[in-house]
Residue frames relative to the residue before (quaternion, step in Angstrom):
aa qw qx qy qz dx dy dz
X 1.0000 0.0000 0.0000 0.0000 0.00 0.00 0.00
X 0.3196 -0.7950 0.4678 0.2168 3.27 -0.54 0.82
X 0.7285 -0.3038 0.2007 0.5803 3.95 -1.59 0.32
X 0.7455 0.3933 -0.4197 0.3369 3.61 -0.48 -1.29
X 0.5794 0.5638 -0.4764 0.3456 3.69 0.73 -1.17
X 0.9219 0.1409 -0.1711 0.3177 3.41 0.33 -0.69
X 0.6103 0.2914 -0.3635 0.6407 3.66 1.37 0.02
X 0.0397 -0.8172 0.5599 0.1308 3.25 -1.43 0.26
X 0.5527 -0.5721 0.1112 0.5957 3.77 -0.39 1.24
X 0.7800 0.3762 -0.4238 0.2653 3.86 0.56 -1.13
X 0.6357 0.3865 -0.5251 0.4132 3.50 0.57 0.44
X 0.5298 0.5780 -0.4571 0.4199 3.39 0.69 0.45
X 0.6163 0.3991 -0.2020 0.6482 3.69 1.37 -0.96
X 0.6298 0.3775 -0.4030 0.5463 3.98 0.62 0.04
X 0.7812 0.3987 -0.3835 0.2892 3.79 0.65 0.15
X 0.5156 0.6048 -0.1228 0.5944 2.61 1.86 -0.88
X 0.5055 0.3048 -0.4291 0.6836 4.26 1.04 0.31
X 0.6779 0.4241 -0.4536 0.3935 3.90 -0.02 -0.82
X 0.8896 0.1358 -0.2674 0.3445 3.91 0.59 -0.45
X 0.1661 0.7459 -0.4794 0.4316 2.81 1.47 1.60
X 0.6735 0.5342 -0.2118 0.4650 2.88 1.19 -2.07
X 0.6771 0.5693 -0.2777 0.3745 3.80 0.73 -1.45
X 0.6875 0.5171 -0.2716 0.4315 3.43 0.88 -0.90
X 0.7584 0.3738 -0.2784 0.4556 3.38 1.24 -0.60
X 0.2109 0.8038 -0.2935 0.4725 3.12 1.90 -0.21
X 0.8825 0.1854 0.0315 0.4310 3.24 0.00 -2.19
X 0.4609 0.6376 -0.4522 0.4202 3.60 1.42 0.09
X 0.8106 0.3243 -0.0302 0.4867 3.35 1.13 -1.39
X 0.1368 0.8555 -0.4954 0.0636 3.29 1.50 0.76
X 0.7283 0.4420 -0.3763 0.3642 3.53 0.60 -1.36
X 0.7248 0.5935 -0.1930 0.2917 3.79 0.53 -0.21
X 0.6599 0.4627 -0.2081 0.5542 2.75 1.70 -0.60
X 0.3845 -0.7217 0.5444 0.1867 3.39 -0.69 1.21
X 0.8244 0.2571 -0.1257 0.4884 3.95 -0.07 1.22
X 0.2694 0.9056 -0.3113 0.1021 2.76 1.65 0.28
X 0.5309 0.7101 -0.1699 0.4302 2.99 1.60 -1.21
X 0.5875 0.6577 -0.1941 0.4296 3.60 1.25 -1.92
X 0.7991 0.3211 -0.0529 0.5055 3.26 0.62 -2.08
X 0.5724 0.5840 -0.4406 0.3704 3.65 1.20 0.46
X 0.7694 0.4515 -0.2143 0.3979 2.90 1.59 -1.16
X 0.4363 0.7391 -0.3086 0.4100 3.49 1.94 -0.40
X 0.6187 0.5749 -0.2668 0.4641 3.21 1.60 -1.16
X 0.6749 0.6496 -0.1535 0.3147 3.28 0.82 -1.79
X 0.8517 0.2592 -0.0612 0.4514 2.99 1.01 -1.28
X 0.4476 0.5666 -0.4456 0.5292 3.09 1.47 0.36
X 0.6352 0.5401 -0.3075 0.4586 3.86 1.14 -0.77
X 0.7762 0.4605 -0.2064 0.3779 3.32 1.22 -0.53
X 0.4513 0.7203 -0.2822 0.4448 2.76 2.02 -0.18
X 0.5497 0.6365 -0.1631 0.5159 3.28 1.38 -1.71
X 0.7613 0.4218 -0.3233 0.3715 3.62 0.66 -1.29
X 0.5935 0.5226 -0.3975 0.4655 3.71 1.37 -0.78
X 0.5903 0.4635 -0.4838 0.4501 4.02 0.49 -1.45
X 0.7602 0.3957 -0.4483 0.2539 3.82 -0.01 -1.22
X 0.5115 0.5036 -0.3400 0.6075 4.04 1.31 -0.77
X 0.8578 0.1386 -0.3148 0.3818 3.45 -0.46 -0.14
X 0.4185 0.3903 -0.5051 0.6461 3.79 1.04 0.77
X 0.6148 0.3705 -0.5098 0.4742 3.72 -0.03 0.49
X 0.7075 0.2594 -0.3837 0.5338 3.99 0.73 -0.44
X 0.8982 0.0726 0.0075 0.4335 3.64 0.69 -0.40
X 0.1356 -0.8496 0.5006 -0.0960 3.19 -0.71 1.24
X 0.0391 0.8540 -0.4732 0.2129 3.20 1.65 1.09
X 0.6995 -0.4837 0.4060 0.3345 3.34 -1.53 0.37
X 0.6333 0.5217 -0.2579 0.5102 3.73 1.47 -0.25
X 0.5164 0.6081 -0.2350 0.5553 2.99 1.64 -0.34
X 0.6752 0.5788 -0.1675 0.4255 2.94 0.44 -1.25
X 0.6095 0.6466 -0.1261 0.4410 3.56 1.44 -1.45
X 0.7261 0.5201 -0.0054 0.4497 2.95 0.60 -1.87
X 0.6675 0.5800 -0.0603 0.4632 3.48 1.01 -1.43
X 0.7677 0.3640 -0.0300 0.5265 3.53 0.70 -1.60
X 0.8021 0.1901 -0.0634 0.5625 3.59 0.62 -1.17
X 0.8552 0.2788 -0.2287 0.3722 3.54 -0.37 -1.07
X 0.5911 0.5197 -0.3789 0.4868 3.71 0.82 -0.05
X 0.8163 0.3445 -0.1843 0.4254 3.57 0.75 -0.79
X 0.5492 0.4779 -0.4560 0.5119 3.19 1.73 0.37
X 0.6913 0.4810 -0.4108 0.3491 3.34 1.02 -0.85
X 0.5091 0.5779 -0.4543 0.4478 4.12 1.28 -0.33
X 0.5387 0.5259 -0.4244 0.5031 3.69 0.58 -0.52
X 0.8086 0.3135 -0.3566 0.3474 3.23 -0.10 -1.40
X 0.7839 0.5017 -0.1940 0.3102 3.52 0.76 -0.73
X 0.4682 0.5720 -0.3700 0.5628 3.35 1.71 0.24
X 0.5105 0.6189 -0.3658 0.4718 3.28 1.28 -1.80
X 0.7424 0.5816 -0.1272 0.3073 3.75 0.18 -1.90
X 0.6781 0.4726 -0.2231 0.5168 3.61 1.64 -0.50
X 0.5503 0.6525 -0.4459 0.2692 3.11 1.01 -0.86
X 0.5503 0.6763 -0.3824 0.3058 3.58 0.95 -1.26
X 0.8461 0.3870 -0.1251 0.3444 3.07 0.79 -1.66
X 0.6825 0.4846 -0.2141 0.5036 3.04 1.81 -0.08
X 0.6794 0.4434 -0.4187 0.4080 4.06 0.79 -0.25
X 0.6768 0.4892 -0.4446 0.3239 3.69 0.90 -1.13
X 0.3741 0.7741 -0.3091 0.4065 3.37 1.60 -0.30
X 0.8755 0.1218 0.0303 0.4666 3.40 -0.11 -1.84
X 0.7341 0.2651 -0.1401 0.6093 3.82 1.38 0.07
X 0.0286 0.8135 -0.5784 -0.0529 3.20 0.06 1.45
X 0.3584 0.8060 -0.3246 0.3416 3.91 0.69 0.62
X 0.0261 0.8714 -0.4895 0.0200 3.76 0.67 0.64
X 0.1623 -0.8462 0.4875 0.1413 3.71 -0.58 1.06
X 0.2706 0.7726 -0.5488 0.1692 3.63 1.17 0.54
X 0.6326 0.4673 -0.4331 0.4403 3.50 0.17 -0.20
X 0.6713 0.4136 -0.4147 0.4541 3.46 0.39 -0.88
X 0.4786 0.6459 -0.4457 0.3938 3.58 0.31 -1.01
X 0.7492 0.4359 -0.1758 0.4666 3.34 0.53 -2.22
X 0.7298 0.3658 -0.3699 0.4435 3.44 0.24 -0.67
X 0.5827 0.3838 -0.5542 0.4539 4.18 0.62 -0.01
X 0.6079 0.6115 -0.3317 0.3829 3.91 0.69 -0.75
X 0.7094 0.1244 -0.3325 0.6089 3.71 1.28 -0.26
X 0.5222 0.5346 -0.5321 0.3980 3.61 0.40 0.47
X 0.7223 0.4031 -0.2187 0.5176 3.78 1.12 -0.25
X 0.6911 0.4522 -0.1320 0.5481 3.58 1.57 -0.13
X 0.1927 -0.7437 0.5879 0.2532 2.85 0.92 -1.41
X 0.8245 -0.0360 -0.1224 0.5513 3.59 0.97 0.68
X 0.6243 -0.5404 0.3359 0.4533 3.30 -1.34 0.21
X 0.4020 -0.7223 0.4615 0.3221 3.52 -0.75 0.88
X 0.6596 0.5250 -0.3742 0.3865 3.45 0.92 -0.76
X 0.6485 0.6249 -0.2267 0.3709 3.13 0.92 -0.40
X 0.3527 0.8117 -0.0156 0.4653 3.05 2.21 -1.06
X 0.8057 0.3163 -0.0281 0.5001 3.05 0.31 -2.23
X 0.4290 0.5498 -0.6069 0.3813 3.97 1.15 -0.19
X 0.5916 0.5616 -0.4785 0.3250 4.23 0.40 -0.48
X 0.7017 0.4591 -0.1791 0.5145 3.47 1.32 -0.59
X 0.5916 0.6213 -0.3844 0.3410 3.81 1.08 -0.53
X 0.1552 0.6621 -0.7307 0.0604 3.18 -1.45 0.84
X 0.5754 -0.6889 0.3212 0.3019 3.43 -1.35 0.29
X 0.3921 0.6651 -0.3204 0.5489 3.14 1.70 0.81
X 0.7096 0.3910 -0.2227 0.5422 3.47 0.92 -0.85
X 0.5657 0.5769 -0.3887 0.4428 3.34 1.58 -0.69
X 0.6465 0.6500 -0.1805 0.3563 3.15 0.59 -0.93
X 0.6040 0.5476 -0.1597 0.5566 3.06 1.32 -1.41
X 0.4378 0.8429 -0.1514 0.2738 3.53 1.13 -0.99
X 0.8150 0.3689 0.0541 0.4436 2.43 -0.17 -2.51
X 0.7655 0.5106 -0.2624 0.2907 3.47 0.83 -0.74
X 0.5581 0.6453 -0.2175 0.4741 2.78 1.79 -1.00
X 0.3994 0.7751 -0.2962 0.3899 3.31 1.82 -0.84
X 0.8665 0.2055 -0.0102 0.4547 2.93 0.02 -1.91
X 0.2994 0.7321 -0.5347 0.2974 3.64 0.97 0.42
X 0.6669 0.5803 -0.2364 0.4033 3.01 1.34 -0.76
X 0.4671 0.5431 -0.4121 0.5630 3.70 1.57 0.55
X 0.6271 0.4431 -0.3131 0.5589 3.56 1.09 -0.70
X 0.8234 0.3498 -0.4432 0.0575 3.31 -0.60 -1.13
X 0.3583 0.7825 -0.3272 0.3902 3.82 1.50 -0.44
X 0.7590 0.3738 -0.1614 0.5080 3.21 1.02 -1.46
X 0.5504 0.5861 -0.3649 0.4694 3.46 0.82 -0.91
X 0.7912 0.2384 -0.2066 0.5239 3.78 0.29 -0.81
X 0.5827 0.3832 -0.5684 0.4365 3.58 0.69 0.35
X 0.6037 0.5977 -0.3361 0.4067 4.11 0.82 -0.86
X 0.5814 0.4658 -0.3185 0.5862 3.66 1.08 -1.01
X 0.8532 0.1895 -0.3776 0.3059 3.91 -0.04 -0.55
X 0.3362 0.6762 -0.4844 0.4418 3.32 1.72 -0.02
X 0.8194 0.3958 -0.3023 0.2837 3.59 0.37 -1.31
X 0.7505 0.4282 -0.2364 0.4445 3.30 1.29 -0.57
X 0.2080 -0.9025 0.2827 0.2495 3.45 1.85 0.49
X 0.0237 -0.7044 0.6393 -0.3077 2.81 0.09 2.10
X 0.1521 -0.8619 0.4834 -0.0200 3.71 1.46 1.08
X 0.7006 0.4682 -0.2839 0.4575 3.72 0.41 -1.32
X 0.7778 0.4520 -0.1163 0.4210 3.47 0.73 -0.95
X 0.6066 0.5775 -0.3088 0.4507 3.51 1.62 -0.03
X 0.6993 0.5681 -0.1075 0.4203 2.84 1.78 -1.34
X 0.4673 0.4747 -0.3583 0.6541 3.60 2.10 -0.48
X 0.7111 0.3590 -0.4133 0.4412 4.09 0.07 -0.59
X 0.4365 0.5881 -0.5183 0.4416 3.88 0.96 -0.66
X 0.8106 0.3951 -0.2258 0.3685 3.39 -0.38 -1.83
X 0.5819 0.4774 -0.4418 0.4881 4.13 0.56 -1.25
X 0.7464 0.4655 -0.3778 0.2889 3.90 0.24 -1.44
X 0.6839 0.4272 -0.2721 0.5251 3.53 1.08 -1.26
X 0.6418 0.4653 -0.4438 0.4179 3.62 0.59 -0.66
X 0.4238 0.6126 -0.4308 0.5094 4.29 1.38 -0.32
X 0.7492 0.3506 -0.2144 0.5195 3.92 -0.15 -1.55
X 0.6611 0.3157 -0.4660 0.4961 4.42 0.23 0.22
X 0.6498 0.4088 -0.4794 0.4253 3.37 0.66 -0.65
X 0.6652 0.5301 -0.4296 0.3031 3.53 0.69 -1.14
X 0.4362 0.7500 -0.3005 0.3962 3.38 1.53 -1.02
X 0.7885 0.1040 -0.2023 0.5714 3.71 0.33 -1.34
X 0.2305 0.5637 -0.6870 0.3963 3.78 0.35 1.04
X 0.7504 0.5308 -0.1442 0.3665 3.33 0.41 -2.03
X 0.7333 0.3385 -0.3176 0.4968 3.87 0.70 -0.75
X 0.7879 0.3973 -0.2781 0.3795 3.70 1.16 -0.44
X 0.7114 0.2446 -0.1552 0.6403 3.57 1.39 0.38
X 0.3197 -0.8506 0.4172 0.0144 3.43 0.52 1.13
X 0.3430 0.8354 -0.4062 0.1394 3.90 -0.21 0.22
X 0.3009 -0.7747 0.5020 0.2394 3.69 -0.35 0.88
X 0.2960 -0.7483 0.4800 0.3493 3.57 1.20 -1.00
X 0.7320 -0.5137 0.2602 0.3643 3.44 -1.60 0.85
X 0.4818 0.4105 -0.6046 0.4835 4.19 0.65 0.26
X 0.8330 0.1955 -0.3339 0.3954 4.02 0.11 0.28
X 0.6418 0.4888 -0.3977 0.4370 3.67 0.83 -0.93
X 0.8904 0.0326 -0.0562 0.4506 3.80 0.65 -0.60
X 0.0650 -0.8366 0.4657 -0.2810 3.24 1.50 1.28
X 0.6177 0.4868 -0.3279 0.5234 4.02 1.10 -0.75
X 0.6076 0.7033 -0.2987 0.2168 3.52 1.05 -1.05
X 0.6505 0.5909 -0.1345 0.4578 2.83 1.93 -1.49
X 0.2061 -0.7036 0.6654 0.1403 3.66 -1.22 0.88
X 0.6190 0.3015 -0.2700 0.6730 4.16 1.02 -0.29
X 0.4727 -0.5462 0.6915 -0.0030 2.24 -1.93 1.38
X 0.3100 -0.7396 0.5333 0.2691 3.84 -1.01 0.31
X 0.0560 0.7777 -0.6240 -0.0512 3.42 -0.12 1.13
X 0.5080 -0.3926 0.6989 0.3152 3.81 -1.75 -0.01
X 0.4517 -0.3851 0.7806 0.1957 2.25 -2.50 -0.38
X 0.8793 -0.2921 -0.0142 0.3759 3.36 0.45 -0.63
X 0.6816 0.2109 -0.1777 0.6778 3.73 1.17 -0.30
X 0.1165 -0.8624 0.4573 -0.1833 3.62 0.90 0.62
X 0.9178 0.0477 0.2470 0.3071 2.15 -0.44 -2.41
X 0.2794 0.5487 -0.4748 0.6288 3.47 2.12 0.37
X 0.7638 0.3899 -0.3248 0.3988 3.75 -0.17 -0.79
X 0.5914 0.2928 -0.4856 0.5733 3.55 0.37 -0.10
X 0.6340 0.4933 -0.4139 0.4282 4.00 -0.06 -0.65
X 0.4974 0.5915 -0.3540 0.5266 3.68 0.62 -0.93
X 0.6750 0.5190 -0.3090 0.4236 3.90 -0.07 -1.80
X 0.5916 0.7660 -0.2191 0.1236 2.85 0.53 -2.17
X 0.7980 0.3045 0.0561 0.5171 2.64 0.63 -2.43
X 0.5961 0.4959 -0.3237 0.5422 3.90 1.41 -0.29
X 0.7264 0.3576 -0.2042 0.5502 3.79 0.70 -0.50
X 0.3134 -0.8426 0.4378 -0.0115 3.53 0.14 -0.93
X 0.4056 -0.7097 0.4383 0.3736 3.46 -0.41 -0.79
X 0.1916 -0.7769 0.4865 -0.3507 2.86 0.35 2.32
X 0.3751 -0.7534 0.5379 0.0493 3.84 0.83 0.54
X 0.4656 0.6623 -0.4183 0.4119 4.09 1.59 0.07
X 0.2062 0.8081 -0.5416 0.1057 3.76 0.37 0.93
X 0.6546 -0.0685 0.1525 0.7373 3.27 1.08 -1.09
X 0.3044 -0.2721 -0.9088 0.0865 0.31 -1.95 2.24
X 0.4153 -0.5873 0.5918 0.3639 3.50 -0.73 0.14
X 0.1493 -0.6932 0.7051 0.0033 3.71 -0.44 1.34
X 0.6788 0.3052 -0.5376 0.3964 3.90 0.20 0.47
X 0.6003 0.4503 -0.4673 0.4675 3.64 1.05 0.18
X 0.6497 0.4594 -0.3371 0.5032 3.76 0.81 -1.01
X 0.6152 0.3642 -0.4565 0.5296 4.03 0.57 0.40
X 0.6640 0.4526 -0.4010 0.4398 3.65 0.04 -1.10
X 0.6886 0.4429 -0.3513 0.4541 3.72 0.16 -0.96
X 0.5868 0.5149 -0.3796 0.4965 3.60 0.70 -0.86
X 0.9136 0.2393 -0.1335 0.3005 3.55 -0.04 -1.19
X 0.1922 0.6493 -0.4855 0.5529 3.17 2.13 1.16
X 0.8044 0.2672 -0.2202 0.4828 3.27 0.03 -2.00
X 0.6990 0.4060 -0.4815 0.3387 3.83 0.28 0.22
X 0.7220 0.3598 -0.4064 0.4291 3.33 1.26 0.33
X 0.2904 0.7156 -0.4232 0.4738 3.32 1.30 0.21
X 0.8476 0.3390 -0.0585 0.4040 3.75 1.07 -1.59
X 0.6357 0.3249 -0.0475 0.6986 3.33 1.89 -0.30
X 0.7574 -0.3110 -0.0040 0.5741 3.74 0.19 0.29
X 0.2810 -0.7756 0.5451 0.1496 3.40 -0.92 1.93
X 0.5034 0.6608 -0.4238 0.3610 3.71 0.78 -0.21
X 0.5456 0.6253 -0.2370 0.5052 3.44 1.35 -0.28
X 0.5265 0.7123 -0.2406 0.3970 3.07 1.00 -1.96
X 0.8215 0.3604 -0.0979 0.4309 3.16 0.16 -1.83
X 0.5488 0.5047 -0.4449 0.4962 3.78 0.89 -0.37
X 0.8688 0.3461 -0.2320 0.2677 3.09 -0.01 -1.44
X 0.3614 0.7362 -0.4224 0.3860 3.97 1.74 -0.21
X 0.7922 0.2839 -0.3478 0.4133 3.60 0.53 -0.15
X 0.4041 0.6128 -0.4734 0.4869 3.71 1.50 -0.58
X 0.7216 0.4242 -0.3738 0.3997 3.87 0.08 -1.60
X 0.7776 0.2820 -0.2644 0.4960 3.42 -0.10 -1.22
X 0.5837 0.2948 -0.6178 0.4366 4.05 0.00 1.17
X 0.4792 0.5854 -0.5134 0.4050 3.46 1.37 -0.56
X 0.8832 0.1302 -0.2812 0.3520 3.24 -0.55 -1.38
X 0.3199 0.6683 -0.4957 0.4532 3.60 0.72 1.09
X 0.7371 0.4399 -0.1543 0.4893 3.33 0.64 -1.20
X 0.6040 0.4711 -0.4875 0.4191 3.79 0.78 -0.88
X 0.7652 0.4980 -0.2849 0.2919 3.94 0.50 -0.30
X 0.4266 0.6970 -0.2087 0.5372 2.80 2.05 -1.03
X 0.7949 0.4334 -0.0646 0.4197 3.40 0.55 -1.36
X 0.4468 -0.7132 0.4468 0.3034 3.59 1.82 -0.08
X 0.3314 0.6631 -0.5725 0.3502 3.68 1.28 0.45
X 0.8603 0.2126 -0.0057 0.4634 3.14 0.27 -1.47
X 0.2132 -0.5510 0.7165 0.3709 3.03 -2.03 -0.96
X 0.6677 -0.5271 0.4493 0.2729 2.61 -1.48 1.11
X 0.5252 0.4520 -0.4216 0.5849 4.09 0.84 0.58
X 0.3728 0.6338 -0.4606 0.4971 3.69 0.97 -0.39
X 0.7910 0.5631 -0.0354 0.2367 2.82 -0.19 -2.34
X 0.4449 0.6109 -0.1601 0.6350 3.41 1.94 -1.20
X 0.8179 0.1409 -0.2452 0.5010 3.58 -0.09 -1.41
X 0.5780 0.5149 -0.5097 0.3756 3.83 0.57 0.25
X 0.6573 0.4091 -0.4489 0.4461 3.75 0.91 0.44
X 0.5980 0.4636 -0.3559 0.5485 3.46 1.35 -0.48
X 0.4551 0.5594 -0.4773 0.5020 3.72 1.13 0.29
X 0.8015 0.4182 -0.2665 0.3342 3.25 0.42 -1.45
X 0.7228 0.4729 -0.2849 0.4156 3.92 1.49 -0.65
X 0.2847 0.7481 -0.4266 0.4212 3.25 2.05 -0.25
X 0.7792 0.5055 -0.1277 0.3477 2.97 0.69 -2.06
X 0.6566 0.6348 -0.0905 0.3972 3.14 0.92 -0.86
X 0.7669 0.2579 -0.1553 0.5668 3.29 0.98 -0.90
X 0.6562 0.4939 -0.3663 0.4373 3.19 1.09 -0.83
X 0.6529 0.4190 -0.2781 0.5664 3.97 1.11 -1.26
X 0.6227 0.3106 -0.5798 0.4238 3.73 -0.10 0.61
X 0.6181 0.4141 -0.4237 0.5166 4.02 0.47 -0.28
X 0.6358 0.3860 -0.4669 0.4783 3.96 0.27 -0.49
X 0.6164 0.5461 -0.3277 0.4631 3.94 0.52 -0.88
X 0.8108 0.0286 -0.2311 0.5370 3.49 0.23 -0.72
X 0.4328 0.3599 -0.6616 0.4954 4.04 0.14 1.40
X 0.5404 0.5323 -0.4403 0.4804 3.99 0.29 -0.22
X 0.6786 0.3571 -0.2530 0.5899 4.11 0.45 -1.34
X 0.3308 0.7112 -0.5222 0.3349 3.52 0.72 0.02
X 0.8321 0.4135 0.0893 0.3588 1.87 -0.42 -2.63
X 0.7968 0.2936 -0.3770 0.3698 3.24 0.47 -0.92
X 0.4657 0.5772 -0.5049 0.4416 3.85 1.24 -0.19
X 0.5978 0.6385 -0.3759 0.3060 3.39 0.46 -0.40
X 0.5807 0.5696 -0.1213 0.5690 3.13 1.16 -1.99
X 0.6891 0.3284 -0.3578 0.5379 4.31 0.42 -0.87
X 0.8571 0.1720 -0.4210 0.2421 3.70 0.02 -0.39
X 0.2501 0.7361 -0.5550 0.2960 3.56 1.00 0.95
């Protein structure tokens, strides 16, 4: 069996961020409260990866396939996503909300969030929030749709571009700290965001799943959605056209909602061409290499 059969680039680029993370982890051991936790979260997530890739070499069953494609690479997100907390206020004691705030009225001339209170109601809120979290779905939606119609070659380029999007967004987050305007300027506001009806469970919900994670900029819900537009746009346009109005309320809503600034929103497109230009040269040096390695 040759290289690709059994490594592929995104489990190469998912091991290779885990002993990124560990090394910096273990550089800054004495400082980091949990060090130990967020060593072994690493560790054993790397070792996980090493069994799925050995035992996808004897078997590539439909449970495989499951395990391998979907539930393993959601569950690394969530658990890198989940460390950061314990790991940036730690190694970066530097917070760039102000700056952030001060490009956002230098390009406006005020706070947008503040701004958008002329436009709030608990209808639009509502409308919002969902549009928000679409951005948990839409990744998956276009990885299940080409899984189902085994367009294999093409899952495995949108796998790597989507995960290779959430590390980059990742060292956005550890090198420019930022909580974003629902805390740095939270006084500013005179409206409260209310719903209509799951509103406010869904922000509480986030809350307690996300935390305080310093992950303002880049905006990683703009540097995914755009990503997994232009990869459906290029791999199934019937999507394309669904999902064009979800994105553009998304990256509407992260500001609306006081996630972001509207500079966020900025570095979540320069996330999304980062990704883009940079993950189509790593992808095709990998098929290189690994064509290389099969016709030996």
């Amino acid at each position: 069996m040759g290289l690709r059969g059994i490594i592929r680039a995104v489990d190469l680029l998912t091991f290779g961020f885990l002993l990124f993370l560990l090394i910096i982890t273990l550089i800054h051991i004495d400082q980091i409260r949990g060090a130990y936790l967020l060593i072994s979260i690493y560790s054993l997530l790397m070792v996980t990866l090493s069994v799925l890739v050995y035992l996808r070499r004897r078997n590539n069953g439909p449970l495989s396939v499951v395990i391998n494609d979907i539930i393993f690479p959601v569950i690394v997100v969530l658990l890198i996503f989940d460390s950061l907390g314990g790991l940036i206020k730690y190694i970066n004691h530097t917070t760039y909300d102000q700056l952030l705030l001060r490009m956002d009225y230098l390009i406006f001339g005020c706070y947008p969030t503040v701004e958008l209170e002329r436009i709030t109601t608990p209808v639009v809120t509502e409308l919002m929030q969902f549009a928000y979290i679409s951005y948990y779905f839409l990744p998956l939606i276009l990885g299940i749709t080409l899984k189902l119609e085994r367009r294999e070659s093409e899952f495995d380029f949108s796998l790597f571009l989507i995960i290779l999007c959430f590390f980059i967004s990742y060292i956005g987050y550890i090198l420019f700290p930022a909580l974003g305007p629902r805390y740095s300027i939270d006084h500013l506001q005179s409206i409260e965001l209310r719903g209509v009806f799951l509103r406010e469970k869904i922000d509480s919900l986030l809350n307690a799943i996300e935390g305080v994670k310093y992950d303002a900029f880049p905006s990683g819900h703009s540097g995914i959605a755009l990503l997994v537009l232009y990869l459906s746009y290029r791999f199934k346009r019937r999507l394309f056209y669904i999902f064009l109005p979800v994105v553009i309320a998304l990256l509407f809503s992260t500001v609306y909602l006081r996630y972001h600034y509207v500079v966020d929103v900025i570095g979540g497109v320069l996330l999304f061409l980062i990704t883009v230009f940079a993950g189509e040269k790593m992808y095709r040096c990998w098929q290189g290499i690994s064509s290389g390695q099969e016709g030996r």
